[in-house]
N, C-alpha and C positions, 0 to 999 in steps of 0.2 A: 241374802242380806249381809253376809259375813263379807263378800269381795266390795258392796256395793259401801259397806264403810271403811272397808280398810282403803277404798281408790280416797275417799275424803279424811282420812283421820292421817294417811300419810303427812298432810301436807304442816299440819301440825309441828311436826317433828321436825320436817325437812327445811320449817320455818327459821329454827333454829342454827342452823346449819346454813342455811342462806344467807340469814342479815349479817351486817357488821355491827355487832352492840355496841362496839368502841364510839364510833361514827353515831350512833343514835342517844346513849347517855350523853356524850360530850355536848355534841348541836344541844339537845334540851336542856341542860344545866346551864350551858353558855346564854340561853334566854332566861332564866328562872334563878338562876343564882348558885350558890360554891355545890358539889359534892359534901362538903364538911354538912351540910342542912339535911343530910339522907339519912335514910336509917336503912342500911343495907346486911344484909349477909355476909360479908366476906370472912365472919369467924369460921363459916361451913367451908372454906374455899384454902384459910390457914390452916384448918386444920387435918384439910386430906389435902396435898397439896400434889403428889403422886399423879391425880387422876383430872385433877380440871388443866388442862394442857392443849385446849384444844385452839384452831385459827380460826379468826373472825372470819365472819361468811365475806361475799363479794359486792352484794346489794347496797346499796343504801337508803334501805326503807325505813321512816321514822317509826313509832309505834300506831300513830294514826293510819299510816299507809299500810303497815303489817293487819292491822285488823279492818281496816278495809277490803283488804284483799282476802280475810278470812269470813267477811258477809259479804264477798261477791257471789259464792255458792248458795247464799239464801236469798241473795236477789234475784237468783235465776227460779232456783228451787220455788219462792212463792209462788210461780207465774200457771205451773203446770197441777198445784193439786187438783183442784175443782178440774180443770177439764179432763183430770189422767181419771180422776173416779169416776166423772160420770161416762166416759168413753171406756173405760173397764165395764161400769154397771150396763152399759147398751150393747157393749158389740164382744162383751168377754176380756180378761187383761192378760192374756198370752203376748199378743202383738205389742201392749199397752207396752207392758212393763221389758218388753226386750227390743223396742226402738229405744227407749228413753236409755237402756244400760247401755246400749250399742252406744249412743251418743257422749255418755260419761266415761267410758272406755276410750273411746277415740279423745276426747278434750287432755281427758287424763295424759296418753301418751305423748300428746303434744305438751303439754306444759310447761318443762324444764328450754325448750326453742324459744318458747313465747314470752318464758322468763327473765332470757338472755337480751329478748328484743329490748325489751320494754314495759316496768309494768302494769302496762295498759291493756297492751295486749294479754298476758299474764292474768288479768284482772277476766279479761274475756272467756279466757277459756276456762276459769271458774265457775263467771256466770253459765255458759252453756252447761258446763259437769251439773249446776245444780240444776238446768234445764230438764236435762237428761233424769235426773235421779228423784224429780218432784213426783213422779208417777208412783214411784215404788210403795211407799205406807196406800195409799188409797188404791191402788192394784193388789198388793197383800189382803189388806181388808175386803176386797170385793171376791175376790177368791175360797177369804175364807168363811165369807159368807155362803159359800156353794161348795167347800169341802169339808168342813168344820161340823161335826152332827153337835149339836147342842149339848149333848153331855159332856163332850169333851173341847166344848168350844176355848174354854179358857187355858186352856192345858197346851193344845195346839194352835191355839194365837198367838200366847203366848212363847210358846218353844221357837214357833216362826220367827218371831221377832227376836228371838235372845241371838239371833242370829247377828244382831246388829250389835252388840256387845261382843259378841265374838271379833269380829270383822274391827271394834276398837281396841281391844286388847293384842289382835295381831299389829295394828296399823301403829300402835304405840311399843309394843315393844320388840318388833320386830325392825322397825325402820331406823332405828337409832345403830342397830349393828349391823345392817344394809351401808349404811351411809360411814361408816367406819369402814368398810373392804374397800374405799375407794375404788370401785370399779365403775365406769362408765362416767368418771367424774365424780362420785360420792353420791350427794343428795340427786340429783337423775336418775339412778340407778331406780330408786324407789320405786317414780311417777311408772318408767316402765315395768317394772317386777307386777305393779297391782294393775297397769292399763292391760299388760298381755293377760295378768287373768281373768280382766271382766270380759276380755274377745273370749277367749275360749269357755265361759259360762254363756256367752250368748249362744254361742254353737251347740253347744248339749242343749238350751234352753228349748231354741227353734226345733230338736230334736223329738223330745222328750215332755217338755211343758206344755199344759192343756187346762181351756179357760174351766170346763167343770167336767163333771163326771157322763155326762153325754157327749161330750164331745170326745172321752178317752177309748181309745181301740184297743187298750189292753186291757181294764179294768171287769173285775169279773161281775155276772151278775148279782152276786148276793150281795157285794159291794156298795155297787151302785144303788141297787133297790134299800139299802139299806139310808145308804146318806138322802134319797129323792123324798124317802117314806119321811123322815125326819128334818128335812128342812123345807120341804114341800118346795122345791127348787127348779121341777120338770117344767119342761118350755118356754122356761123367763129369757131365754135368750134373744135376743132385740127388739123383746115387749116391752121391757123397762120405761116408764117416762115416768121422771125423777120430778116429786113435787118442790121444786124449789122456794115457790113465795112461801108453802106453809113451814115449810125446814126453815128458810132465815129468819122467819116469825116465832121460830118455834122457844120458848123459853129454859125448853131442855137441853136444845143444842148449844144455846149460847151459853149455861150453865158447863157444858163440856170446852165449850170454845176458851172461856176464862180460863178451868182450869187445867185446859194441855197448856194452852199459854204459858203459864207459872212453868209447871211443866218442863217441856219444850224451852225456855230460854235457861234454865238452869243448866239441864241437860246439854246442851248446844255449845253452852258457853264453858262448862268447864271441859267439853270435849275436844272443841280447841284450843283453849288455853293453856291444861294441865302440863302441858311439855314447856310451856315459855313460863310459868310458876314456879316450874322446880329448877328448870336451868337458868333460867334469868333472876327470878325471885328470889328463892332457894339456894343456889348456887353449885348445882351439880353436874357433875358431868352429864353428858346426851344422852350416854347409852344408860345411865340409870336415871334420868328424869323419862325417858320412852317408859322403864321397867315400872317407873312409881307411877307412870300417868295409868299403866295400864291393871293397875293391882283393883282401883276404883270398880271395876268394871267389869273385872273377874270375879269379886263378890254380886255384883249387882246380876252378874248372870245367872250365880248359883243361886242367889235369892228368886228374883225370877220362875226359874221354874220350879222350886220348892213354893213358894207364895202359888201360883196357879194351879200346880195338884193340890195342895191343901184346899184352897177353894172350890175344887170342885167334888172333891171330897167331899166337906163340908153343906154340900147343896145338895149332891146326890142322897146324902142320912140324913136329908132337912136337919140338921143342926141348928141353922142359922137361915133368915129368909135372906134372895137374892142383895138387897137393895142395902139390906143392912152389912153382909156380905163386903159389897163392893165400897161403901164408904169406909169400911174399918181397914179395908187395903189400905183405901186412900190415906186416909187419916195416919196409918202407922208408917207406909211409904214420905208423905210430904210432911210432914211433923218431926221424924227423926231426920230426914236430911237439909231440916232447916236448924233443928237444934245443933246439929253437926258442925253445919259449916261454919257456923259461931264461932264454937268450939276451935275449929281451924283459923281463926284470925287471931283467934286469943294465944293461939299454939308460936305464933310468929316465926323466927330463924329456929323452932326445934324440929328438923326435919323427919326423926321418928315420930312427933306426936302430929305433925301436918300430914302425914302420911296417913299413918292410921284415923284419923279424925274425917279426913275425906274418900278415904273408902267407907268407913262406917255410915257416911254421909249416902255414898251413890249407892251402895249395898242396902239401904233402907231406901231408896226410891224404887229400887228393885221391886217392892208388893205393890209398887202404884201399879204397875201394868196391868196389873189381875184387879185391879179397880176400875178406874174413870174411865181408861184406857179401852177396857173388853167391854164395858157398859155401853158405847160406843154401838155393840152388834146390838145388845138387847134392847137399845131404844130405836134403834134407824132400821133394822130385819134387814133385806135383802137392798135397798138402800143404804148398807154399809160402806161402800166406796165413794159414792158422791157425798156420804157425811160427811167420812174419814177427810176428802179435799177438804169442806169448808173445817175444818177441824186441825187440818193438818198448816192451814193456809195462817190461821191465829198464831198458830206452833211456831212457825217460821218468822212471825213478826216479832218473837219471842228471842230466835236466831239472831236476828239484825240488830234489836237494841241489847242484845245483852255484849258483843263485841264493842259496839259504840262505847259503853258503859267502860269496859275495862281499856278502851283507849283512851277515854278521860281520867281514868282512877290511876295507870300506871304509865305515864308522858314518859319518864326515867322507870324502866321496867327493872331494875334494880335493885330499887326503893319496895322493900316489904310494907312498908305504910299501905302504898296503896292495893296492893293483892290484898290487905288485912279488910280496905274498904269494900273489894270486889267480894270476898266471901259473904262479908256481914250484907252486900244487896242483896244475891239470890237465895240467904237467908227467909229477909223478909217474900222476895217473890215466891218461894217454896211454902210457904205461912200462908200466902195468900190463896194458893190455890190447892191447898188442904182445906180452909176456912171451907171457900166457896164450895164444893161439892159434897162435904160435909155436912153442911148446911141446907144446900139447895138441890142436892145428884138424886136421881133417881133412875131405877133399871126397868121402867115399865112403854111395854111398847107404843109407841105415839103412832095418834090414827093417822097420821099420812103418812105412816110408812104399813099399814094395811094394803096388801093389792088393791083387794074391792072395794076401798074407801068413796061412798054418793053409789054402792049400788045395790040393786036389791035382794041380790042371790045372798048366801052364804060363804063362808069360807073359815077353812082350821089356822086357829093360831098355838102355837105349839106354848104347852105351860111348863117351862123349864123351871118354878120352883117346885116341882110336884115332880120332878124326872129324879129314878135313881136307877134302876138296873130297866126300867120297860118308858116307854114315851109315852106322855100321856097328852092325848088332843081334846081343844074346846074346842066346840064348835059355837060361831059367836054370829053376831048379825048386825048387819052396818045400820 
């Protein structure tokens, strides 16, 4: 997860470094009227004068065409959730998830060629990276659906995933003094630094990686029988058939659908923005707009897996029941990083208090993981990867309009006016989908994701609010 977003948060950065902002305020002011009608930063730019010294990129991408070119990765990326899950949940996601890297690996390395073409083509090999990369949450998911023993499902979902906050915190502040060595042209240097290490993850992957614990040839028996006994996962390999009408009917899923949505476009959207905020916005130098994109995300990681061991802490002493559990995640993850981002509009040209304001912001979305997020396994069972697509597929619609959004809100990306609008939208979208799950979430498992659901035998459903050191099985009857 850590390469698989450093090959996309790179580009972020490298954004920066590419366009000509000269060439894109100018054109847009030239239709819209003087510079004197802006309300810009440039006391942050007088008063370290030292360090912003850098030359306008080569591009002449307006901001509409820059964030264009930043949901072409999630035009691609929609296309593959749904079929990468449920082709993880039928045939295992070994293969799944290391065609799709191979694929984002290779687009990656071409990029900076395809850039120079044209950026259409440019545009292309975005769409295919997100091709490539659509598999990966609903491959994760379906994995850890089959590695994951129920006690500690939220701990190592979790930890899995903080992988992808890793993978931003490299891609943000590492790429800015990539692209300062001037080697291989500057910004290139990047695309290739992260495309050779998603090859060489594929090579250990093909290696090494194994869809569950039946299929591992080194995996010891106490092991295995250990994760088989507690997720009851033996033989489900290409017996799977994913009840689809009742999942998209289902009023749980769509309750999760809304709120990764909210989610998912906050997410997405300051992930690629954060670099063009602080350098365009802001007015800072590269290599410290990489360092301030990447501090958000440094918190939200350590949050992250402190929020997931406490939770499962807390479930293990029955402290607290599941359900309630999972919404107070929610609720303190998307609550405080909507009251944040506020906070960050209101904060304007103060670059300490922008700063802090929006880490404090992604560092409280941080606990949503160990909510709505893990809730996900507890309601969909071994149908966690075909949920995870249609789940991950809302997410992604989330990705699309929230770039849109701030192509409209920053025409002249200069202008702090409009960043002050961008924060205050995913405010509310962040409100919206604490409300909804808040309100409506629940962690209890839906009958069509029962194996034997319409049949007459028996079957164990595992009672994870009643697990703390032993597993304890119902045995229940359709």
């Amino acid at each position: 997860m850590t390469v698989i977003c450093a090959m996309r948060q790179n580009v972020s950065v490298a954004m920066v470094a590419m366009v000509n902002d000269t060439y894109v305020d100018t054109k847009r002011v030239s239709w819209n009227g003087s510079m004197d009608t802006l309300k810009t930063c440039q006391q942050n730019v007088d008063e370290n004068t030292t360090s912003v010294t850098e030359e306008d990129g080569e591009f002449l991408w307006d901001a509409h065409t820059q964030e264009l070119l930043f949901a072409a990765f999630s035009y691609g990326y929609i296309f593959t959730h749904i079929p990468g899950g449920w082709l993880a949940d039928k045939y295992g996601m070994k293969w799944v998830l290391g065609f799709g890297f191979l694929l984002s690996s290779a687009c990656t390395l071409l990029g900076p060629v395809a850039a120079m073409a044209d950026f259409r083509w440019y545009f292309v090999t975005r769409f295919f990276s997100g091709l490539g990369e659509g598999v990966s949450f609903p491959s994760m998911l379906a994995m850890w659906s089959k590695w994951a023993h129920p006690s500690e499902r939220s701990s190592l979902s979790v930890f899995g995933f903080a992988g992808f906050n890793f993978g931003t915190i490299v891609g943000n502040a590492l790429s800015g003094f990539l692209i300062n060595l001037d080697i291989a042209g500057g910004w290139p240097f990047t695309f290739y630094i992260y495309g050779s290490c998603g090859v060489v993850w594929v090579i250990a992957w093909c290696i090494m990686g194994h869809s569950s614990p039946a299929d591992h040839p080194w995996i010891s028996v106490e092991e295995r029988t250990y994760l088989e006994e507690g997720l009851r996962s033996s033989g489900l390999k290409g017996k799977v058939s994913v009840p689809w009408g009742k999942m998209l009917t289902s009023p749980t899923m769509w309750v999760l659908v809304f709120t990764h949505f909210a989610h998912t476009c906050g997410i997405f959207t300051l992930l690629v923005n954060l670099p063009l905020y602080f350098s365009d916005g802001m007015r800072v130098p590269i290599e410290q707009a990489g360092v301030y994109s990447a501090l958000p995300f440094i918190l939200q990681f350590v949050v992250m897996i402190a929020a997931s061991h406490l939770t499962d802490r807390l479930l293990a002493r029955q402290v607290i029941g599941k359900t309630a559990i999972r919404k107070l995640m929610s609720a303190i993850g998307l609550f405080s990083g909507s009251f944040c981002l506020i906070l960050t509009g209101f904060a304007s040209c103060n670059i300490g208090m922008s700063v802090a304001f929006v880490t404090l912001s992604m560092g409280g979305i941080g606990a949503s993981f160990a909510g709505h997020f893990v809730s996900l396994l507890d309601v969909a069972g071994v149908y966690a990867g075909s949920a995870m697509g249609m789940m991950s597929t809302a997410g992604t619609f989330g990705a699309i309009v929230g770039p849109y959004i701030v192509g409209v809100f920053t025409e002249v990306q200069s202008d702090i006016t409009g960043w002050q609008k961008v924060m205050w939208f995913l405010a509310g979208v962040y409100a919206f989908g604490g409300l909804t799950f808040v309100l409506f979430g629940t962690t209890r498992l839906q009958n069509w994701a029962r194996l034997d659901e319409g049949s007459k035998q028996k079957y164990d459903v595992l009672d994870e609010s009643k697990a703390d050191s032993a597993v304890t099985m119902v045995t229940s009857e359709t």
